[in-house]
Structures are given as C-alpha cells and as structure tokens.
C-alpha angles and dihedrals in degrees: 000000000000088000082056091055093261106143108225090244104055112112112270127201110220098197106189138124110309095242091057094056099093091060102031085058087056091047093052083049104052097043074059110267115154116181095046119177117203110229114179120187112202121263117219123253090233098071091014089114095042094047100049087042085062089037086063100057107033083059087050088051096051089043087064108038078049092236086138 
C-alpha cells in the first residue's frame, strides 16, 4: 500500500469471514497497519461449526509459532 502512496496509517478495511476476523485483524497489525476496521462477512450456518473449529486452531498454531 505504502508503494501506491497509502500512508500506513490510513484506515484500512480487512473484509474477510466473520469467523476469521479476530486473526485477520493480528495479521494487519502486525505487516504494519495501524487504523484497522473489522469487516465480517456472515458465514453461513451450513459450515459455521466447521469453520470456527479450524479457526481455533489455526489461532492456537499461530499462538504458538508466535505469528500473533
């Protein structure tokens, strides 16, 4: 962004599944975003439980590796 004249702290929209906010927001974060706006799209109720099952532990793993 910053190569396309976006200052880093100009506020950033992260558009992703609801259940991925949480960790999408970290990773903004951490590339150096400062001004970050949750956007969740819905998730539908269909896959909810599988999806938040693999959110879990995709947010332990990166617990651990320290990538949060």
């Amino acid at each position: 962004l910053q190569a396309r004249g976006v200052p880093a702290d100009a506020p950033t929209a992260v558009v992703t599944s609801d259940f991925h906010l949480l960790r999408a927001v970290h990773i903004a974060r951490r590339q150096g975003l400062a001004a970050v706006v949750p956007v969740g799209a819905p998730t539908p109720i269909t896959t909810r439980y599988n999806a938040w099952l693999r959110e879990y532990f995709a947010l332990a793993s990166s617990w651990a590796l320290r990538e949060l």
